[in-house]
Structures are given as C-alpha cells and as structure tokens.
C-alpha positions as CSV (number, residue, x, y, z in Angstrom):
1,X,0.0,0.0,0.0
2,X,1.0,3.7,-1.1
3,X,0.1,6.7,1.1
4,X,-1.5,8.8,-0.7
5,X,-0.1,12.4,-0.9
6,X,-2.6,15.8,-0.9
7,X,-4.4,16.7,-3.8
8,X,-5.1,13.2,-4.1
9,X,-8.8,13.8,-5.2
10,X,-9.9,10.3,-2.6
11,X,-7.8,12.3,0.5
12,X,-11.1,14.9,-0.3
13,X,-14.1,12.5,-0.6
14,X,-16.2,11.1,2.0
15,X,-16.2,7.4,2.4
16,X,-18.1,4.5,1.5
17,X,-19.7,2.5,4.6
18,X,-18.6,-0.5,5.3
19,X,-21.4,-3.3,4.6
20,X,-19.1,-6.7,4.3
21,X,-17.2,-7.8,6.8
22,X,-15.5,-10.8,5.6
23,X,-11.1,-12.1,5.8
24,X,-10.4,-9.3,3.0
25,X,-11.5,-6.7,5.4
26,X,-9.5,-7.9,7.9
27,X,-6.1,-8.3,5.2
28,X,-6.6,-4.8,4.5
29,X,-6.7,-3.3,8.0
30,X,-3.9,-5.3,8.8
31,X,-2.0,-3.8,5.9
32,X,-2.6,-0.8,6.7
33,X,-1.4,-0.9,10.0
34,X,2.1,-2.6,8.7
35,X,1.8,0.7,5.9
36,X,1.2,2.9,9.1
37,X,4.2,1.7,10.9
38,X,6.4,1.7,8.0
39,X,5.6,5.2,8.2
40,X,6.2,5.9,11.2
41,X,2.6,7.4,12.3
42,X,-0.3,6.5,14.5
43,X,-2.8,6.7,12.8
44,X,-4.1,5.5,9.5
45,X,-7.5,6.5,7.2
46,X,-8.2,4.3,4.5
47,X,-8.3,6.9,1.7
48,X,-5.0,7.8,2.5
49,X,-4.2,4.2,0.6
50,X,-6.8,4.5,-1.8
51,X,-9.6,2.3,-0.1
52,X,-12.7,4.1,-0.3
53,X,-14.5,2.7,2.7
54,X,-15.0,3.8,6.2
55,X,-12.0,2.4,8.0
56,X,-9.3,3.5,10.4
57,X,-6.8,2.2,11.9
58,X,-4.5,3.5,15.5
59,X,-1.8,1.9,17.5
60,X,1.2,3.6,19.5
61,X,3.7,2.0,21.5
62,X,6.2,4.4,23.8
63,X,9.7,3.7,23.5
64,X,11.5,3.2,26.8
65,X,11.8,6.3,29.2
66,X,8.7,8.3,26.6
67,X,6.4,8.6,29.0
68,X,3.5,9.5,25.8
69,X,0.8,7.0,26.7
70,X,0.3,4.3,24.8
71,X,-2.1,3.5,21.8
72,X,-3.7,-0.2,21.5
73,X,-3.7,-1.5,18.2
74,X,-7.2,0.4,17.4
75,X,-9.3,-1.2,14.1
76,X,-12.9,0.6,13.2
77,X,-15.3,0.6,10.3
78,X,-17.8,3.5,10.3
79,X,-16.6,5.2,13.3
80,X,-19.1,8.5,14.5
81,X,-18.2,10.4,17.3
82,X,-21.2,10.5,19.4
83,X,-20.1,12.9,22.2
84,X,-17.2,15.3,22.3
85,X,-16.0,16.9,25.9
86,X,-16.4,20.5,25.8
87,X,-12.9,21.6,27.0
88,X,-10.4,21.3,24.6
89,X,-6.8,21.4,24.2
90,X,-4.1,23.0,21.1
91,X,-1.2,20.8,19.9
92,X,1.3,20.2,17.1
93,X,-0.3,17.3,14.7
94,X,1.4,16.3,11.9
95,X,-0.2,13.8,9.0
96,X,1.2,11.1,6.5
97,X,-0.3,12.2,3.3
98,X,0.9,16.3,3.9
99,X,4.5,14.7,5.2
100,X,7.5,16.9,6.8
101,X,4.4,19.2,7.7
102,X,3.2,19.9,11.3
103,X,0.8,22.7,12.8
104,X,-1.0,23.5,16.0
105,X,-4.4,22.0,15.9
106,X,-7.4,22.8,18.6
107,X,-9.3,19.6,19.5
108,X,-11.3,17.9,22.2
109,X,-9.6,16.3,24.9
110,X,-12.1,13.6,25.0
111,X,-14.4,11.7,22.7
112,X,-16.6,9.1,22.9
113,X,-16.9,7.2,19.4
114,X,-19.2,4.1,18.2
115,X,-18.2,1.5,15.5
116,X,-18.2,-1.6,14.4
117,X,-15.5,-4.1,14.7
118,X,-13.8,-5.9,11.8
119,X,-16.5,-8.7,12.6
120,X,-19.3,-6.5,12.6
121,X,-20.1,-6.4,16.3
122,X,-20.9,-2.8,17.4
123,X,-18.2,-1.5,19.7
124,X,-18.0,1.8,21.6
125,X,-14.7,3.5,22.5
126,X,-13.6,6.2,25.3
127,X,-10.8,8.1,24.6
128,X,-9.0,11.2,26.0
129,X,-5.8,12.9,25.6
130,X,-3.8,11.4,22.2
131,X,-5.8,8.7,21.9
132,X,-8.5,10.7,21.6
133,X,-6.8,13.3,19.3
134,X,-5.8,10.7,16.7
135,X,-9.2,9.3,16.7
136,X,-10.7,13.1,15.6
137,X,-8.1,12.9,13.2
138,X,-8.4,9.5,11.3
139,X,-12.5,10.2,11.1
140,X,-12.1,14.1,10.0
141,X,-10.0,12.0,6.8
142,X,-13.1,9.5,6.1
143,X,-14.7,12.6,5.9
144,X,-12.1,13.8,3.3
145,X,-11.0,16.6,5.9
146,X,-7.6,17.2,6.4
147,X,-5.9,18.5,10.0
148,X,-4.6,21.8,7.9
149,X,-8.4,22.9,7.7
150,X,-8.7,23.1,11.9
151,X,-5.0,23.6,12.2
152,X,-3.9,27.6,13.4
153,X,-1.1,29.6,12.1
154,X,-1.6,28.2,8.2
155,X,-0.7,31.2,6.3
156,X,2.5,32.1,8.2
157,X,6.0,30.9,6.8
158,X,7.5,29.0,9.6
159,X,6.0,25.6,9.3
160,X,6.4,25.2,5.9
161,X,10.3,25.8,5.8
162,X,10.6,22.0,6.0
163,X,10.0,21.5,2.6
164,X,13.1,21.0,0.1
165,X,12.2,23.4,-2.9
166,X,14.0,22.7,-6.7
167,X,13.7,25.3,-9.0
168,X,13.9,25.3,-12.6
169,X,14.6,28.2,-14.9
170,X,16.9,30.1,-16.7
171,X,16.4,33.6,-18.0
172,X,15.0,36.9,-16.6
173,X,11.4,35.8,-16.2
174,X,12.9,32.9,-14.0
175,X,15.3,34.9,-11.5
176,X,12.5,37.2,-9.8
177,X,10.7,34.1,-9.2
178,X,14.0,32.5,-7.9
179,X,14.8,35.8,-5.7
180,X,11.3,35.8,-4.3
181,X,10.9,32.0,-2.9
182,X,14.4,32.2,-1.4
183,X,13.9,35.6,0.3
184,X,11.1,34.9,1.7
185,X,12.6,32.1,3.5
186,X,11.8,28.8,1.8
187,X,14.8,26.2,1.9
188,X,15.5,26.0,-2.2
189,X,18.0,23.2,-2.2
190,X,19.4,23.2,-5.9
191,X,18.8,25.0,-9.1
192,X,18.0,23.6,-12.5
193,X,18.8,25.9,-15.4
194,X,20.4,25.7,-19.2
195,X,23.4,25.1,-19.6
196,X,25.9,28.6,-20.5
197,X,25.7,30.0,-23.8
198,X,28.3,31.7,-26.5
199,X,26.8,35.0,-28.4
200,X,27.6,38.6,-29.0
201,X,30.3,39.9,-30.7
202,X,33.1,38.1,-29.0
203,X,31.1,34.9,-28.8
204,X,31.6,35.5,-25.3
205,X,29.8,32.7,-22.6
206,X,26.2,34.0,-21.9
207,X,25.6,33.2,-17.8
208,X,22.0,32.3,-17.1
209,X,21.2,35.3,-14.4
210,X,19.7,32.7,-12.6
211,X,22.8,30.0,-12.4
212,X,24.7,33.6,-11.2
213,X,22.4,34.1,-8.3
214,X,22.0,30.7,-6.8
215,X,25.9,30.5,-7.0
216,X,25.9,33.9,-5.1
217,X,23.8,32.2,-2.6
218,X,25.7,28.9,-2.0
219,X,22.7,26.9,-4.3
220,X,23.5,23.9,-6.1
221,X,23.2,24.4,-9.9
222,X,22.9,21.6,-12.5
223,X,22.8,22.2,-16.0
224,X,21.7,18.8,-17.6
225,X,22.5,18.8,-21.4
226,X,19.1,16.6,-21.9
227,X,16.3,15.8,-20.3
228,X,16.8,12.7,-19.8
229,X,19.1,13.3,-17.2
230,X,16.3,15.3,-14.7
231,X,14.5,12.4,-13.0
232,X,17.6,10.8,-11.8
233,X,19.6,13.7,-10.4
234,X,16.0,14.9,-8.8
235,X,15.6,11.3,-7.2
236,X,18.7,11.6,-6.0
237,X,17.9,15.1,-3.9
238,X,14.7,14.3,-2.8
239,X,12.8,17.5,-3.3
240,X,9.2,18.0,-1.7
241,X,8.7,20.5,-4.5
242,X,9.3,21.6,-7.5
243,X,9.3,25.3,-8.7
244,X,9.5,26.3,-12.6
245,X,9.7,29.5,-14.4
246,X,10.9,29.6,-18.3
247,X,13.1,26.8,-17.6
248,X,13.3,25.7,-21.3
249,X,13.2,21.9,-21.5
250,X,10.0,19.9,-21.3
251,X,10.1,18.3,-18.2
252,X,9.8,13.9,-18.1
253,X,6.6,12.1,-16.6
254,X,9.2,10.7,-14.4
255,X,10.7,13.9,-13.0
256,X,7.4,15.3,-12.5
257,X,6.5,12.4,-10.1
258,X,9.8,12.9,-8.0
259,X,8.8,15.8,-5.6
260,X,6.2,14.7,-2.8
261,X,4.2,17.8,-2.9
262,X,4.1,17.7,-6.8
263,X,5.5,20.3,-9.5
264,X,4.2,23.9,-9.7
265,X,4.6,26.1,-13.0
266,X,4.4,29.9,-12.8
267,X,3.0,31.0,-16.6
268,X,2.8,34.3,-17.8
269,X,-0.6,33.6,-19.4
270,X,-4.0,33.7,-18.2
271,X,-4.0,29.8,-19.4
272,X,-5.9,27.9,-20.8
273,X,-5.0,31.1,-23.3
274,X,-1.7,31.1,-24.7
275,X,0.1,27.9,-23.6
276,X,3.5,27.1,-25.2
277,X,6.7,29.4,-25.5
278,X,5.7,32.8,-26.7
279,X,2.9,34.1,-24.8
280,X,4.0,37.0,-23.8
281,X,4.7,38.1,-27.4
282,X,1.4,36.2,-28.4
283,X,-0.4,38.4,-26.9
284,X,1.0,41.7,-27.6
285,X,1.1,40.7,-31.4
286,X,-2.7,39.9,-31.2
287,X,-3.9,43.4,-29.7
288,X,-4.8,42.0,-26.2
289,X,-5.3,44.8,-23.4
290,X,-5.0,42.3,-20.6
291,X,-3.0,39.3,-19.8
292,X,-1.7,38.1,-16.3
293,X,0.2,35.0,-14.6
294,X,-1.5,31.5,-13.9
295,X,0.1,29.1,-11.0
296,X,-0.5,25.6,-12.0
297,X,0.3,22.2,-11.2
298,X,2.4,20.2,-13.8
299,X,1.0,17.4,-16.0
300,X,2.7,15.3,-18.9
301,X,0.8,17.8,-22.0
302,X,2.6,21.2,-22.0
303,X,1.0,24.0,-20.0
304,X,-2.0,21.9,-19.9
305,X,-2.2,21.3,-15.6
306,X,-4.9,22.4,-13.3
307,X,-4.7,26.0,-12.1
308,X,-4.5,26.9,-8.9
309,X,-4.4,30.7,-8.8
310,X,-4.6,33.5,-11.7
311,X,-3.7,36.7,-11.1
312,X,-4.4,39.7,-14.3
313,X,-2.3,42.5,-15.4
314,X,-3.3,45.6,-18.3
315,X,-1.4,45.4,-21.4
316,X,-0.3,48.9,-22.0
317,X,-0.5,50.7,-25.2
318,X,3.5,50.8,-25.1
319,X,4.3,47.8,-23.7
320,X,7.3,45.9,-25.1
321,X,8.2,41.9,-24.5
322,X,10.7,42.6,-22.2
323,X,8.7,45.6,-20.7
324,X,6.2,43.1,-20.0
325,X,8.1,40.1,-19.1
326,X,9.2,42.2,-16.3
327,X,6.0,43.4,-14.8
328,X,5.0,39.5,-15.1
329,X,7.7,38.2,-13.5
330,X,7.2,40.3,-10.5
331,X,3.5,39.5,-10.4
332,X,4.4,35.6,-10.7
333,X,6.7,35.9,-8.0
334,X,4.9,37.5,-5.7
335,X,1.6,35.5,-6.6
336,X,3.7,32.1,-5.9
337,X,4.7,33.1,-2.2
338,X,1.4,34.6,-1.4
339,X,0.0,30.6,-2.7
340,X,2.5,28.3,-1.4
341,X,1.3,27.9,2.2
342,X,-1.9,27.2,1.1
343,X,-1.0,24.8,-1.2
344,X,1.4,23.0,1.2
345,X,-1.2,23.1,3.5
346,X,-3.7,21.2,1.3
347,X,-5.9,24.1,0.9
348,X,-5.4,25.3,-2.2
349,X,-8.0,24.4,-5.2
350,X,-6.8,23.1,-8.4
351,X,-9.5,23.2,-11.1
352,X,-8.9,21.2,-14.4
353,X,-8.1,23.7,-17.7
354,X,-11.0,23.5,-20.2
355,X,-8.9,22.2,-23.4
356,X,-11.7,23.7,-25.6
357,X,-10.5,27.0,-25.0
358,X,-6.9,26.8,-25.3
359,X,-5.0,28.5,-27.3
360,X,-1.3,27.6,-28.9
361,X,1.9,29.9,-29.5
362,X,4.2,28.9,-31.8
363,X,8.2,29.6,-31.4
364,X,9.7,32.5,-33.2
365,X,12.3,32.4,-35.7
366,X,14.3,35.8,-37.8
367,X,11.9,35.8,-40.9
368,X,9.6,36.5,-38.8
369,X,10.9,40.0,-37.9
370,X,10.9,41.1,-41.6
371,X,8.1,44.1,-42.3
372,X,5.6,43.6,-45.0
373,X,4.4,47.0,-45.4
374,X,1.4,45.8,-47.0
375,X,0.3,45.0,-43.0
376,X,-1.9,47.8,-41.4
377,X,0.1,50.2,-39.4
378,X,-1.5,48.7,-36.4
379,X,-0.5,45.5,-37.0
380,X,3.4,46.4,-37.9
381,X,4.1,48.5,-34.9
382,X,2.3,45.8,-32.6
383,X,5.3,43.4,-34.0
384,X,7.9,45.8,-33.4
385,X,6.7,45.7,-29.5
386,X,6.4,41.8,-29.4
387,X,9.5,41.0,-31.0
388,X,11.7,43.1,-28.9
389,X,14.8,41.6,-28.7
390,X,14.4,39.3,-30.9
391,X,13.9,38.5,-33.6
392,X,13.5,42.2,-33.9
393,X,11.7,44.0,-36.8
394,X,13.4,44.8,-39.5
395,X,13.3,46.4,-43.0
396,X,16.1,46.9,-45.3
397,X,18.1,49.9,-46.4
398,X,21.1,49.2,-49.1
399,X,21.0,45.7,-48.8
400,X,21.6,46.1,-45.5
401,X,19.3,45.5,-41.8
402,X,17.0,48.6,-40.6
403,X,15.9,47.6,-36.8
404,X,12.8,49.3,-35.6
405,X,13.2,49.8,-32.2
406,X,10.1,51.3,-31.6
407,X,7.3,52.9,-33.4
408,X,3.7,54.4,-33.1
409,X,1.1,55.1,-35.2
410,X,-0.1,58.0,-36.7
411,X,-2.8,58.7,-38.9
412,X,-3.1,54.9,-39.6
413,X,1.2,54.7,-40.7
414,X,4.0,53.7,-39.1
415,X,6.0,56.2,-37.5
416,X,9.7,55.5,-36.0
417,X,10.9,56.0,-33.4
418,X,14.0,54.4,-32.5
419,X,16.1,52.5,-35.0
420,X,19.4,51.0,-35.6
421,X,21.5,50.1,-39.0
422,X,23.3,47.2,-39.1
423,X,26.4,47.0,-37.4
424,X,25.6,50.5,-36.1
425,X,23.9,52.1,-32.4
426,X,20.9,52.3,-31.9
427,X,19.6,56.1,-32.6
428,X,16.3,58.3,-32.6
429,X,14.6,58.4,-35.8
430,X,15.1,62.1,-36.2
431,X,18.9,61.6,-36.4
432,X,18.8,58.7,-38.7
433,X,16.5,61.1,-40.8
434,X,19.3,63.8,-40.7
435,X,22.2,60.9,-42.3
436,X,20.1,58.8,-44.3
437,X,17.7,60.8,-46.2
438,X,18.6,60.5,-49.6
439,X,19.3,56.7,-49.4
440,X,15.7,56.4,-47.9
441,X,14.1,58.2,-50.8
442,X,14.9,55.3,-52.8
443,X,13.6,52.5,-50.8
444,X,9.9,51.5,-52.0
445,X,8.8,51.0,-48.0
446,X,10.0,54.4,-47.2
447,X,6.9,55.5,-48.8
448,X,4.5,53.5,-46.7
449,X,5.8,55.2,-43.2
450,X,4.8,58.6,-41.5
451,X,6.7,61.6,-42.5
C-alpha cells in the first residue's frame, strides 16, 4: 500500500460505509497498520491508501523512558463520534499524506466514538488525551478533511520551511521568481537551469542570471545537457517540490512524479490562453489589453495542468516583450509566495483547464521579424513591441538590416521611433533622418511610413 499524498482527489471525498465484513477486510486493515508503521505514524485512514470505505486504523507503543501513553492496536469501520468533551486542548499534529508538515491543531480532549469491529459487532470507544486526538483525526480523513483545515497559524511561513524546494529556470522571467521563494525564507536546495551560452560579438559565454544568483547564494546548480538526465539527479535530492519558471526543457513524466508535494509552473498567461513558448509576445502581437500569470500544477501535456491561482495585469499601449516580461515576472513571483502555504497546506484548489478553449503559441524564428508594409500600421508596430529583442523587426536599407526599435502610429502609418543600422547604435529616428535621407528616398517602403 501507497500513502496517498494531498491533492489526491480520494484524500477529499467522503467514504463508502462499510457493509461486508469478511477475511479481505481484515487483510486490508492489517495492511494498513504494517503501511502505518512503516511510516512511522499513529494513525491511518483508508483513503489515505486509496480504499474508499469507512476504515481507520491506531496503534502507539512508547519507547522506553517516553512517557506519551500508549495506543492499543485500534481497528474501526464507520466510526461517529457520538459525544465530544467540551474543553479542549491545542497541539502540534502532523499527518502522512501532507509529510514533513506539522501545525498547531485545537481539538477535544475527549471523545466518545461508536463503530463496528472488523466482525461487525458494534463497539463503543472512550478516549482522552492522544488517543482521543488521533481518533478526531483518522475520522475528520473518512470525511475527506484534512488537519490543515482546523490547524492555526496556516498562512505564516515558519512551518512550511521543511519542505526541500527545486527550482527550474533560466532567464530573466525565472530569476525574480527564484529571488522571491528564497527571500522569503523557503529552503531552495538546488537549481536547475540551461546550460551557459556563447553570443555577441566576441562569442563570449552568456551566464544564465539565474545560475549567477544561486551561486551567489551557495545553491547547487545543474545544468543537464538533456532531459533525460532530470528524474535521476531529482531522485537523487529528494525535493518535496518543485518550482518552474521559463526553464526551457519539457520536463519527463518521471521527473514530474519525484517531488512529494508535486510540481508547480508559474505562466505568464491567463492559461488555458496562450500555452506554449511565446505568450507574452502572443499576446501583444494579437492586440490583447490584458493578460496576467497563472500558478498551476504540472501534467505530462505542456502547460495543460490544473490551475490553482490567476492573477491579471493591463497590457499597456506601449508595452514591449521585455517591458512586460518584467512586470509578469514580479506579479508571478509574488503571486507564488502569497500561494504556497496554502497549497502545502492542502488548501489550495486546483480546477482542471478546459482544453476547448486553449490556445497555442508557436516559437519565433528571424523571418519573422521582416516588415511587410502591406500589413496595417496597427498591425506592424504591434510586431515591433512583441518581437523586442528578438527576432527584432526589420526592414532593409542598401541591402543592408534597418531595426525598428520602436514605433507608433499616426494617422493609420507607421511612424519610427527608434532604430538602428546594421552593425551600427541604436539612434532616434530624427537623427537617422538627418544621415540617411537620400538613401531612404529610394527604398519602395519608405513610402508607406509617416513623415
């Protein structure tokens, strides 16, 4: 038998009564006991190994000089409690499908519970202090509660710094993310990014600015060549969780199963809109006003997991790729932290994406950066913000490259405003004017712009 882990949708149902009472019964009770000691608890519901019936199961015995009072090997179908004392006492429970996890839960100090045994026979059980506790507990479960919804102190940090967090990505949408989860205090243990890179003029080595801030933080970094090399190095660390922002390989099935508290993905979409590699410049290029960031679990289908929060942001009338990347970033980041205690906590929702109305992006290559003036004026300068830096927009002037930088329109044409020759700086469009005006009399395009 498996524990089942949270967002297990049986840890959140309630559970079938038990009507046959036969040596199968009695096998799986037993198992689960042997499952519960494995694990080192007390306490055992059967939905937390994927039995849906109405079945716990309790036993503690106190090592030498613990003076914790014992637990009898406890076995009930269809427990109730029946009467609950009304003083009541606040300790630190933990559970074995939200593992590493503990909080401070208010409960009665005594219950009084009726059953029936694994025979059938109706019992009734008294129970005070932990015994008592860990009954509340196991039948809150059959009930597909969890102790995070009594538990106190939920939203705050502190108990959630047990969790080992991985995090993938590589470029500037990744390293606010990054910056955020570690600042705010949660234990990132290693760093998954891609691997350096050689560009520019000098074919220099490109750092990811993520690898360069995990190193400045004493962070492990790996920088696996395929993907195929993920699940092992993650089963070797262990992780509870799993962070990723632009990383930009497709995760494995494999790797995704690896952390106990799953995989989380921060998109800068409002998904199911926009999934795959370009949505920010998706939606600039397609005259969206708003867009946002979506938190969502991980499945095998790209972008295609349940979301679990959604948070929007305006698209501005001026708003570049990067411009935007920036403000989504920050949103993302700040969006994860405010999430994660809830979701380690088991109280986060995470509602399935309606397939029907996704959308695709597609990845960008140069060609596409080439004006065709033939394009509304609208449509042209909306390019020139969505494929800032790259692959740029570009017209030709003697054979050779003419960036637009940036543009506006005016009565329905093109106007530059920013631009930069091949090989040359970048300059305003006035100053170009002033050195290039004769050459750009002869160019057909220069016809179809503002002037």
């Amino acid at each position: 038998m498996d524990v089942r882990i949270i967002y297990e949708p049986i840890l959140r149902q309630v559970m079938k009564q038990v009507t046959v009472f036969d040596e199968r019964l009695k096998k799986e009770a037993d198992e689960m006991v042997a499952t519960m000691h494995r694990q080192n608890g007390i306490g055992l519901a059967a939905n937390q190994v994927g039995l849906d019936k109405q079945l716990i199961v309790l036993e503690f015995t106190p090592q030498k000089d613990d003076e914790t009072p014992a637990i009898p090997r406890t076995q009930l179908c269809n427990p109730k409690i029946i009467k609950s004392s009304s003083e009541t006492e606040v300790m630190t429970e933990g559970c074995l499908s939200l593992p590493g996890l503990e909080l401070p839960v208010r409960r009665s100090l005594a219950v009084v519970v009726e059953a029936q045994n694994l025979r059938g026979e109706k019992v009734t059980v008294k129970a005070k202090g932990l015994f008592a506790r860990v009954l509340q507990h196991e039948i809150d479960h059959l009930n597909g509660v969890l102790f995070t919804d009594r538990a106190e102190k939920t939203n705050t940090i502190k108990p959630y710094t047990f969790a080992k967090v991985v995090f993938f990505g590589s470029d500037d949408f990744s390293l606010p993310v990054l910056k955020r989860v570690v600042e705010t205090g949660y234990q990132v243990v290693a760093v998954f990014c891609e691997s350096d890179k050689r560009g520019g003029r000098g074919d220099n080595r490109i750092v990811s600015p993520v690898k360069t801030f995990a190193e400045q933080h004493s962070i492990a970094v790996f920088n696996p060549e395929t993907k195929e090399e993920i699940a092992p190095l993650l089963a070797q660390i262990k992780p509870d969780l799993l962070v990723l922002a632009s990383y930009g390989k497709i995760l494995p099935e494999e790797a995704l199963r690896q952390p106990v508290f799953g995989c989380l993905n921060v998109h800068p979409s409002l998904l199911p809109r926009y999934r795959g590699a370009t949505p920010i410049q998706s939606a600039i290029l397609n005259g969206e006003t708003e867009t946002g960031v979506t938190i969502m679990s991980m499945a095998k289908s790209v972008d295609a997991g349940g979301v679990i929060a959604q948070r929007t942001a305006p698209i501005l009338p001026n708003d570049t790729t990067p411009v935007l990347r920036e403000k989504l970033a920050e949103l993302g980041s700040q969006l994860l932290v405010e999430l994660l205690p809830k979701y380690l906590s088991g109280q986060a929702k995470i509602t399935a994406q309606d397939d029907a109305l996704a959308t695709r992006t597609t990845k960008l290559f140069k060609e596409l950066g080439r004006i065709n003036w033939e394009e509304p004026a609208e449509l042209i300068v909306r390019k020139i913000r969505a494929f800032l830096p790259w692959p740029g927009t570009y017209t030709t002037l003697n054979g050779k490259r003419l960036i637009i930088l940036e543009a506006t329109v005016k009565d329905s044409t093109v106007l530059p405003i920013r631009v930069q020759l091949e090989g040359k700086t970048a300059v305003s469009w006035e100053d170009f004017l002033r050195g290039y005006q004769s050459q750009l009399t002869r160019e057909p395009w220069y016809g179809k712009i503002y002037r």
